[in-house]
C-alpha positions as YAML, in Angstrom:
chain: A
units: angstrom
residues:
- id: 1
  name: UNK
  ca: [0.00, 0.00, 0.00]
- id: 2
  name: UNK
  ca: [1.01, 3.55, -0.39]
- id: 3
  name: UNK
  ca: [-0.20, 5.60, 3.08]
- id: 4
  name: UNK
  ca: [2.56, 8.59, 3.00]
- id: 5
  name: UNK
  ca: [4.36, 10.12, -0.33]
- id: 6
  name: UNK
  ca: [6.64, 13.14, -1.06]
- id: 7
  name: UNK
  ca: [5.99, 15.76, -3.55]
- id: 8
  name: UNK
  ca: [8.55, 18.10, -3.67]
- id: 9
  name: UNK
  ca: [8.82, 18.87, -7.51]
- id: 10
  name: UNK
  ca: [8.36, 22.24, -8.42]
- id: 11
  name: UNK
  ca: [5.44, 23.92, -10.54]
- id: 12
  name: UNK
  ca: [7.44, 23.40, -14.03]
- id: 13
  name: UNK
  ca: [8.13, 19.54, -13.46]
- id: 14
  name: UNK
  ca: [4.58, 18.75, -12.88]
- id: 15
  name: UNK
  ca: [3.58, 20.30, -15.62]
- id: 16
  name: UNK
  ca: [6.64, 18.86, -17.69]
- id: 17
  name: UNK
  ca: [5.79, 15.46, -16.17]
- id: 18
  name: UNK
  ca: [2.00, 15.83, -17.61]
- id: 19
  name: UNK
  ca: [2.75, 17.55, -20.37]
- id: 20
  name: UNK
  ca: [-0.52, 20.29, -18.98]
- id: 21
  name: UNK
  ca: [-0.21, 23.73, -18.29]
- id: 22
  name: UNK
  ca: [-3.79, 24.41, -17.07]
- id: 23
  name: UNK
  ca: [-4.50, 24.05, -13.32]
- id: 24
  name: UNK
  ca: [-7.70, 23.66, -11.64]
- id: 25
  name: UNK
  ca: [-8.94, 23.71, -7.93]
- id: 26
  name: UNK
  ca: [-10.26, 20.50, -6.23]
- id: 27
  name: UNK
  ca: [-14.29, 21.91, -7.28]
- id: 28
  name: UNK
  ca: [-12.90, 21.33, -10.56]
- id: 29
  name: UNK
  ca: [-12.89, 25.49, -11.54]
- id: 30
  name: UNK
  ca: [-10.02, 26.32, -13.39]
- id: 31
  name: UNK
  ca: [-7.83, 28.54, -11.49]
- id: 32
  name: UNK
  ca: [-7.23, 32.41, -13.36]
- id: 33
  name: UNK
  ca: [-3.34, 32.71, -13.66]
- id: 34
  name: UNK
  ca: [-4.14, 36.72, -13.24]
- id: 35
  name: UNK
  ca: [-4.89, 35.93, -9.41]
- id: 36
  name: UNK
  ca: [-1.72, 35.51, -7.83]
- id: 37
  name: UNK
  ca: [-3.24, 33.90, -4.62]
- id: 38
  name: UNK
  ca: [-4.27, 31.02, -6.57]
- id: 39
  name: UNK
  ca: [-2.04, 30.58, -8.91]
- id: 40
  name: UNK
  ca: [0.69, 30.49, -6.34]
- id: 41
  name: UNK
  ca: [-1.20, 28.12, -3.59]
- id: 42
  name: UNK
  ca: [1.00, 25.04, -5.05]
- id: 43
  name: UNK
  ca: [3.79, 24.10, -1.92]
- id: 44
  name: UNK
  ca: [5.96, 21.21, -2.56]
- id: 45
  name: UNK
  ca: [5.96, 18.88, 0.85]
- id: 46
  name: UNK
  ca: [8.12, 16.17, 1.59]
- id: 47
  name: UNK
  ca: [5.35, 14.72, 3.42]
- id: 48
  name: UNK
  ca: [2.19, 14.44, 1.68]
- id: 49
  name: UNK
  ca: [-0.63, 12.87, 4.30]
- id: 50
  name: UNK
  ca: [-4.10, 11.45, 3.32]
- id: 51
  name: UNK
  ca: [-6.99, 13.85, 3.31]
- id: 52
  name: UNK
  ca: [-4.79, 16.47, 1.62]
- id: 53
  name: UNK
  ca: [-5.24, 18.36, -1.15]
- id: 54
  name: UNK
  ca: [-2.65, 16.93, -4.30]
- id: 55
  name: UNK
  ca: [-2.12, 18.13, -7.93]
- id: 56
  name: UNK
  ca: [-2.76, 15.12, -10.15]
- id: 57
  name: UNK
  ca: [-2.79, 15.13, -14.05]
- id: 58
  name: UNK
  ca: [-6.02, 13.86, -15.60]
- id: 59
  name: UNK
  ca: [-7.19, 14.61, -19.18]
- id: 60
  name: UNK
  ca: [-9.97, 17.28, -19.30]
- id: 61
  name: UNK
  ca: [-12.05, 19.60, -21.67]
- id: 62
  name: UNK
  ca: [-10.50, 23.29, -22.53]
- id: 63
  name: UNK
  ca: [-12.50, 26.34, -23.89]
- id: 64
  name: UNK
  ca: [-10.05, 27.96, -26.24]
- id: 65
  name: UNK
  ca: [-10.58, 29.36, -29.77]
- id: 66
  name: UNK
  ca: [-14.19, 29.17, -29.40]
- id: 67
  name: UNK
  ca: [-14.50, 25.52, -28.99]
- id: 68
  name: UNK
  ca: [-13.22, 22.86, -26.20]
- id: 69
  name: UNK
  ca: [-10.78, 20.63, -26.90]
- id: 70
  name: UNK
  ca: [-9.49, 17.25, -24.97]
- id: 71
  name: UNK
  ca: [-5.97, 17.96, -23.07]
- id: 72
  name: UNK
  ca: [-4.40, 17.18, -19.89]
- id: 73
  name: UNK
  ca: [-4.76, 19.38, -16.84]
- id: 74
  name: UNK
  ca: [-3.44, 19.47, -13.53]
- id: 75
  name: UNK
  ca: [-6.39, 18.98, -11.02]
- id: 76
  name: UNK
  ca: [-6.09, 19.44, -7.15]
- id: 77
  name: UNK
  ca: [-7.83, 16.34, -5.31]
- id: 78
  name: UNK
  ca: [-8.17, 15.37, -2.05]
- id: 79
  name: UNK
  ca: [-6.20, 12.36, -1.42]
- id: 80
  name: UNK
  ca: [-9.01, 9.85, -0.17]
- id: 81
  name: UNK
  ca: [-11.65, 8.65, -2.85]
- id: 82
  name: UNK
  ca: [-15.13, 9.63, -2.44]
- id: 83
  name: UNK
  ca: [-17.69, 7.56, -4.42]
- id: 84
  name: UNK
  ca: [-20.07, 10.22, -6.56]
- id: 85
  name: UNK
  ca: [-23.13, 8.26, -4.03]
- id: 86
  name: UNK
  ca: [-21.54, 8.94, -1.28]
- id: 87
  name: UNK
  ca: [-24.10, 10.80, 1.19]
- id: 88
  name: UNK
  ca: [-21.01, 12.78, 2.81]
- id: 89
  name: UNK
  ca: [-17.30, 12.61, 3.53]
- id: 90
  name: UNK
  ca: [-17.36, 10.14, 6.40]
- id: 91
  name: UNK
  ca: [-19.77, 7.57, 5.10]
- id: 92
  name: UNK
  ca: [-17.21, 7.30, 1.58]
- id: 93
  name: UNK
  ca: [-16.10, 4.02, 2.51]
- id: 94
  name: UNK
  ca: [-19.29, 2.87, 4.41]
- id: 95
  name: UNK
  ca: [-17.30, 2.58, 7.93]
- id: 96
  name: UNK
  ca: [-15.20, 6.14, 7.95]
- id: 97
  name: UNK
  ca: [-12.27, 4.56, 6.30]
- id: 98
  name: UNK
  ca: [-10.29, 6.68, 3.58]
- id: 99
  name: UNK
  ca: [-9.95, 5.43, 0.15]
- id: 100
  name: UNK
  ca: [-6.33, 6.50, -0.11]
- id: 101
  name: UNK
  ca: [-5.69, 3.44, -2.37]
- id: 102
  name: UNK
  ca: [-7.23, 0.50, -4.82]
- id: 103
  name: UNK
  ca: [-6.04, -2.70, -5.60]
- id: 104
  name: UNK
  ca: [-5.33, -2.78, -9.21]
- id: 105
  name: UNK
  ca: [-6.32, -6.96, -9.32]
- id: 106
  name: UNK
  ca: [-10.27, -5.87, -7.96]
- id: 107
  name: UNK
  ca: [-10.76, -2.12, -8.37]
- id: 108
  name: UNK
  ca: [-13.18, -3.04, -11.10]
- id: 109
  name: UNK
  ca: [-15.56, -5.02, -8.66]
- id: 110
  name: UNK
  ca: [-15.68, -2.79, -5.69]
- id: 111
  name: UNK
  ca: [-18.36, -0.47, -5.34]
- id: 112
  name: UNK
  ca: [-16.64, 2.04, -4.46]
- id: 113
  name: UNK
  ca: [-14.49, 2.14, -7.34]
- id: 114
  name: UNK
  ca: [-15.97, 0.65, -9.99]
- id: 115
  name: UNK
  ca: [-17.76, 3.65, -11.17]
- id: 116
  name: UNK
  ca: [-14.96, 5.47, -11.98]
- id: 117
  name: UNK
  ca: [-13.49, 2.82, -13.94]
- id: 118
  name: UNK
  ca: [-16.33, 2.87, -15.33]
- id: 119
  name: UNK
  ca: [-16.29, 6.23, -16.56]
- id: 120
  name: UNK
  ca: [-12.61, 5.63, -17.11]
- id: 121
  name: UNK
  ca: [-11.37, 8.49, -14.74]
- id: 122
  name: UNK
  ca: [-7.70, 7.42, -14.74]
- id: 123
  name: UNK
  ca: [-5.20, 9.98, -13.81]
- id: 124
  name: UNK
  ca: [-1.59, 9.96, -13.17]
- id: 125
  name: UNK
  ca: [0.24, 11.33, -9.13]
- id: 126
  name: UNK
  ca: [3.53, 12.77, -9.78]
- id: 127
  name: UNK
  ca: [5.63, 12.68, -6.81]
- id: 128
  name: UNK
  ca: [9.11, 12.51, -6.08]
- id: 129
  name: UNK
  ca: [9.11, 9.39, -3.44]
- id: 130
  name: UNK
  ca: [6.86, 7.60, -1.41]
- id: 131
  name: UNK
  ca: [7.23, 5.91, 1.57]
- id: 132
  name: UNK
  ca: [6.57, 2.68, 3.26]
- id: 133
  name: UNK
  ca: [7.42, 0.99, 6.79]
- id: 134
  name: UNK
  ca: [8.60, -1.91, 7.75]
- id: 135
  name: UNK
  ca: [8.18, -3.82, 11.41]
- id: 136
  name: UNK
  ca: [11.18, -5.37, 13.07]
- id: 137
  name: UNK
  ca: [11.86, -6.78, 16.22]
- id: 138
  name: UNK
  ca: [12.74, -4.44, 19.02]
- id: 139
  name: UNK
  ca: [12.19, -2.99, 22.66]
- id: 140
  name: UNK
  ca: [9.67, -0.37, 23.63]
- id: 141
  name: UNK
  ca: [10.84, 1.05, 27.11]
- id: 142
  name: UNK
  ca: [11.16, -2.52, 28.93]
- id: 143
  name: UNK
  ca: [8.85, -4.58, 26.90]
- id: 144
  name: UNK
  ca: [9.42, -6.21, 23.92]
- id: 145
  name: UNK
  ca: [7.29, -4.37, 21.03]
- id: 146
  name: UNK
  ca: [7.49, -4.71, 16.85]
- id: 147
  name: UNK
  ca: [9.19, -1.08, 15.84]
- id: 148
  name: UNK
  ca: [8.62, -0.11, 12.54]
- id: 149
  name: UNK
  ca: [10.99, 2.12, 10.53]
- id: 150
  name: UNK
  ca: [9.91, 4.15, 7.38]
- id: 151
  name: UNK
  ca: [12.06, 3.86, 3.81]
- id: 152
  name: UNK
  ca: [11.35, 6.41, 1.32]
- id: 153
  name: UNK
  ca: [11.37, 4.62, -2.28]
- id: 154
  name: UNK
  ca: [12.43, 6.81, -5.02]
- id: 155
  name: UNK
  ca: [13.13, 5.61, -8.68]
- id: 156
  name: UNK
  ca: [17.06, 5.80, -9.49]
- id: 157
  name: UNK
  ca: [17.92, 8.53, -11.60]
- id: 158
  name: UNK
  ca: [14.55, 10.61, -12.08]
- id: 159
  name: UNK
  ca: [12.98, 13.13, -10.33]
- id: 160
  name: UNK
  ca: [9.71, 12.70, -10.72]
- id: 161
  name: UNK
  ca: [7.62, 9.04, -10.23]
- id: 162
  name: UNK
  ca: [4.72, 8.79, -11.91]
- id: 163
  name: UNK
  ca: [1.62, 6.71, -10.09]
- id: 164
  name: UNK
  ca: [-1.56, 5.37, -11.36]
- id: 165
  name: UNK
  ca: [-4.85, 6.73, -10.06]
- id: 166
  name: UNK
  ca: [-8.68, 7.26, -10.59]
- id: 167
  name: UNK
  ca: [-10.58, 9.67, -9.52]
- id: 168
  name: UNK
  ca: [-14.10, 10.49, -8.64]
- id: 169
  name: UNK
  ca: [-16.24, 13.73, -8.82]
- id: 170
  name: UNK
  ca: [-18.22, 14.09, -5.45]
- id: 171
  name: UNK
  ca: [-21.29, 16.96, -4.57]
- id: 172
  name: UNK
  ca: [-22.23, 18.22, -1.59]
- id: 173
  name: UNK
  ca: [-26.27, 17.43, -1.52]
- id: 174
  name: UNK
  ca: [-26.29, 20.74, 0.48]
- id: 175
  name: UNK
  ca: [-23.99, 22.85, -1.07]
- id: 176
  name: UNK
  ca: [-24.03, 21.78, -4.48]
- id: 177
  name: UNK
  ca: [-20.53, 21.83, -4.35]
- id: 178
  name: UNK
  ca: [-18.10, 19.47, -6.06]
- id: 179
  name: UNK
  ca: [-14.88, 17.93, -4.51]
- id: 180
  name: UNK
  ca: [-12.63, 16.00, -6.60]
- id: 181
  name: UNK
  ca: [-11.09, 13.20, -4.94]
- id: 182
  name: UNK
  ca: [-8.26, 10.20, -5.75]
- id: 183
  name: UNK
  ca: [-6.81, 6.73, -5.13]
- id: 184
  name: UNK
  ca: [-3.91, 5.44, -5.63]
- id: 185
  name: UNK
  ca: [-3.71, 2.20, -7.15]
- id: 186
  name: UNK
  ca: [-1.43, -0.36, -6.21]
- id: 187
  name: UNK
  ca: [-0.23, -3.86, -7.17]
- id: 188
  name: UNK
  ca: [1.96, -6.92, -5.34]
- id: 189
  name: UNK
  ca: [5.39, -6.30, -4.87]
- id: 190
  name: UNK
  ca: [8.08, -6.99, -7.49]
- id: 191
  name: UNK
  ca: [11.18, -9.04, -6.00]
- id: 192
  name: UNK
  ca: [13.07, -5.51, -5.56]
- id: 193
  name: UNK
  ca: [9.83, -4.16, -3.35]
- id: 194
  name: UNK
  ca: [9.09, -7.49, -1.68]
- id: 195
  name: UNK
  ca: [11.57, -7.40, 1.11]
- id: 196
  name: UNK
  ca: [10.35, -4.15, 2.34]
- id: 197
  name: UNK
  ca: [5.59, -4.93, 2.16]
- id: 198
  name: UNK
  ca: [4.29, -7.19, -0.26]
- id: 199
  name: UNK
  ca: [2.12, -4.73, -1.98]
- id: 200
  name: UNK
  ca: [3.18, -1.56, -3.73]
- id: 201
  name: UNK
  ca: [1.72, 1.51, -6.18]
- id: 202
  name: UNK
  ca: [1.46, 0.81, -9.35]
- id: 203
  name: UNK
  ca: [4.48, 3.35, -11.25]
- id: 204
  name: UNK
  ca: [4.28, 3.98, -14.80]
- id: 205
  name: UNK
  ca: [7.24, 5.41, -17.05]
- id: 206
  name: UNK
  ca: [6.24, 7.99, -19.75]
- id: 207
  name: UNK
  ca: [4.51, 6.51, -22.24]
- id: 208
  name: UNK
  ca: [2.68, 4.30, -20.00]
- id: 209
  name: UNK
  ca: [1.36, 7.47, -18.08]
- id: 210
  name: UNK
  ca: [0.29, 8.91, -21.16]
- id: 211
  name: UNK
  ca: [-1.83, 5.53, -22.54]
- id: 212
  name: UNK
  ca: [-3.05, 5.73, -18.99]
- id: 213
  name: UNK
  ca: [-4.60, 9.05, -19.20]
- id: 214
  name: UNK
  ca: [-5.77, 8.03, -22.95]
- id: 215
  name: UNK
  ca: [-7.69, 4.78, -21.52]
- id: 216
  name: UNK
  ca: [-5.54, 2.59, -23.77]
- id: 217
  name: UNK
  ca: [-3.67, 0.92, -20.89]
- id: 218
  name: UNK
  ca: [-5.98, -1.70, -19.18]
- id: 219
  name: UNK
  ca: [-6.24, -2.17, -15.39]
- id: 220
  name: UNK
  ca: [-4.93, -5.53, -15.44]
- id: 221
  name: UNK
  ca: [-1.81, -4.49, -17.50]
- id: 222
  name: UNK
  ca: [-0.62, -2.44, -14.56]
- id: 223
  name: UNK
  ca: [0.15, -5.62, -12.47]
- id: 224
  name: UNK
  ca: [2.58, -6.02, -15.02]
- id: 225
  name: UNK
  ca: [4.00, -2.81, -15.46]
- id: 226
  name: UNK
  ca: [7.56, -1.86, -15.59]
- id: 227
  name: UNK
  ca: [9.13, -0.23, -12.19]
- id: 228
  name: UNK
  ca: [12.25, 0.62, -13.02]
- id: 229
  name: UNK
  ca: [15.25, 0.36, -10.25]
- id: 230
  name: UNK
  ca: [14.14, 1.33, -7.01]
- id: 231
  name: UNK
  ca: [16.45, 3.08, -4.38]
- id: 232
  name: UNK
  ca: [15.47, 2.65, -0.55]
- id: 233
  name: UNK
  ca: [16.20, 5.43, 2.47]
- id: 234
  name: UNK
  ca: [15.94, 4.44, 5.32]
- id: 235
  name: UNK
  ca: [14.50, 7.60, 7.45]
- id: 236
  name: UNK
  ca: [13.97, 9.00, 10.45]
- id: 237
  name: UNK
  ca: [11.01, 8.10, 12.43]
- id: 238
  name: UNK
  ca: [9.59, 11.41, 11.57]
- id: 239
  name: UNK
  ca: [10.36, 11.80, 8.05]
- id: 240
  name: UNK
  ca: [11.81, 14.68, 8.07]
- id: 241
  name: UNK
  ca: [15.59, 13.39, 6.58]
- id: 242
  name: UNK
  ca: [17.33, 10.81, 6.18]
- id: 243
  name: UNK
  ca: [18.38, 8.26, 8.71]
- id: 244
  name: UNK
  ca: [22.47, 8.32, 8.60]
- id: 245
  name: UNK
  ca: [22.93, 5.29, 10.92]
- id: 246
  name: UNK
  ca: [23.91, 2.14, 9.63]
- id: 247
  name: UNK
  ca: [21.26, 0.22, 7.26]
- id: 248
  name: UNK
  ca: [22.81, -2.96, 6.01]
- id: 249
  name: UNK
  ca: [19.63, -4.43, 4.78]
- id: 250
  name: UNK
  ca: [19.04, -0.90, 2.66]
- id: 251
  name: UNK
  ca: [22.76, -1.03, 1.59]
- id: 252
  name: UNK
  ca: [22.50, -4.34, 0.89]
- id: 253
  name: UNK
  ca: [19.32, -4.22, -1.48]
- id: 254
  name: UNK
  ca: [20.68, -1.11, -3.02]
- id: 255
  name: UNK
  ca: [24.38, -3.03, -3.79]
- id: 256
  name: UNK
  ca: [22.37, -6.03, -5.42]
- id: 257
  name: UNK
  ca: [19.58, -4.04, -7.53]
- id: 258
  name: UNK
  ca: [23.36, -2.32, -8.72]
- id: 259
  name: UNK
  ca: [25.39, -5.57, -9.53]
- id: 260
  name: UNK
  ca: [22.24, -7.39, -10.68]
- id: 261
  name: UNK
  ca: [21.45, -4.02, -13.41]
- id: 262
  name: UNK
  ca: [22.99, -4.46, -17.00]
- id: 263
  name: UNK
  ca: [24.69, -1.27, -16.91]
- id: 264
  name: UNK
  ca: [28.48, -0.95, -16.55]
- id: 265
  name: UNK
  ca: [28.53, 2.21, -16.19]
- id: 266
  name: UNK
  ca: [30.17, 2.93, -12.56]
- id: 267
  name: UNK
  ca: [28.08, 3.10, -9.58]
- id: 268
  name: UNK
  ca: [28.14, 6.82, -7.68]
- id: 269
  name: UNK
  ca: [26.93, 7.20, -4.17]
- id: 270
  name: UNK
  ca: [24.65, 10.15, -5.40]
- id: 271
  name: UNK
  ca: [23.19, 9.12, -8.62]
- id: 272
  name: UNK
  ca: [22.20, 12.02, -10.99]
- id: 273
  name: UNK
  ca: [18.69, 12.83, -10.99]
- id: 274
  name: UNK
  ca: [17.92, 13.59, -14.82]
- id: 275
  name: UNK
  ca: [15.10, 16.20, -15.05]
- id: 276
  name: UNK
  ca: [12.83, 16.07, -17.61]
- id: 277
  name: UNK
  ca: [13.10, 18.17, -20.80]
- id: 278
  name: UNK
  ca: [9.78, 20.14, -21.67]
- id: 279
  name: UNK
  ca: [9.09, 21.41, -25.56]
- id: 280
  name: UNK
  ca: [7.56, 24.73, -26.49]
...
């Protein structure tokens, strides 16, 4: 599963990274570059939690020359699905839980989910990392107690990851106000993920985002998606940087995914993050 990620790119790779340039709040109204308030409300966090708000790329209808054309767009959603029959926020799930993720193998059955897919309301996260826990055997003040430490899981040499998502379009019966919402879908582990939780989101390189966001990539073709090679932090409880102690399990994992890779070019301890190159 994915419950925390990190989204520190800046304005220009997200819109690189969906090829969009037009933004719009999470009531879906497209927000006026003249009003500097708005336009400047994006914040890049290196913690992003469920419930908050997170620019995701889906494809959408533009007025311009008179007519409206298909294109993508960066929409704001509130991480944590809610159905379009949803009665309110807390009954989304039917017991208060938050659809923060789907499973890729059944998100066509569930109810709460199915709609979408339905409707074919795929759109793609950017992020820059996203993290994941794992429990080991410890002590808790005298007691023995399973401690879990966090790994942020970035993709070697990119900046920006690219995850699979729907979305649904939710109104307030009182209001009349819309919310957009998303999920994040996720798959089982590949054997580089598998030592760390046995499930995983669902990343997507390029072209894969873009069939994604066209409907031409199936559901059950992201259980077979290419991850690329993972790297694996091991942080501190909080976060908020990197853990410096010693990780040999991390080190180890890293050293293998490296002898195991075809490359021959030489390993560096900082690998170069290659930023994306926008046209026009």
């Amino acid at each position: 599963m994915c419950g925390r990620f990190a989204c520190t790119l800046s304005r220009a790779d997200i819109e690189c990274a969906g090829n969009a340039k037009v933004w719009r709040a999470d009531d879906g109204r497209e927000i006026d570059e003249t009003d500097a308030a708005e336009h400047d409300c994006y914040q890049p966090r290196t913690r992003v939690s469920p419930t908050n708000l997170v620019p995701v790329i889906i494809r959408g209808s533009i007025e311009g020359s008179g007519r409206a054309r298909s294109s993508n767009v960066v929409q704001y959603c509130r991480w944590g699905l809610i159905p379009s029959f949803a009665q309110d926020v807390r009954s989304a799930a039917g017991n208060g839980a938050l659809l923060i993720n789907a499973r890729s193998e059944s998100v066509e059955e569930k109810p709460s989910f199915r709609g979408a897919v339905r409707r074919r309301q795929f759109c793609v996260v950017p992020c820059s990392a996203f993290f994941e826990w794992k429990g080991e055997p410890g002590v808790l003040g005298k007691r023995k107690a399973e401690l879990k430490t966090p790994y942020r899981i970035r993709s070697e040499g990119a900046a920006v990851m690219r995850l699979a998502g729907i979305y649904d379009v939710w109104t307030d019966p009182a209001t009349k106000k819309r919310l957009w919402s998303v999920a994040i879908l996720t798959r089982a582990a590949t054997k580089q993920m598998a030592w760390l939780h046995d499930r995983m989101p669902c990343i997507l390189d390029e072209q894969q985002a873009t069939e994604w966001l066209m409907g031409t990539l199936s559901v059950h073709a992201l259980a077979s998606t290419s991850q690329g090679k993972l790297v694996f932090e091991k942080m501190l409880k909080d976060l908020s940087a990197v853990d410096l102690s010693k990780d040999e399990h991390a080190q180890q994992r890293n050293f293998m995914m490296n002898f195991l890779s075809p490359s021959k070019k030489q390993r560096k301890i900082e690998p170069k993050v290659e930023h994306e190159k926008c046209e026009g």
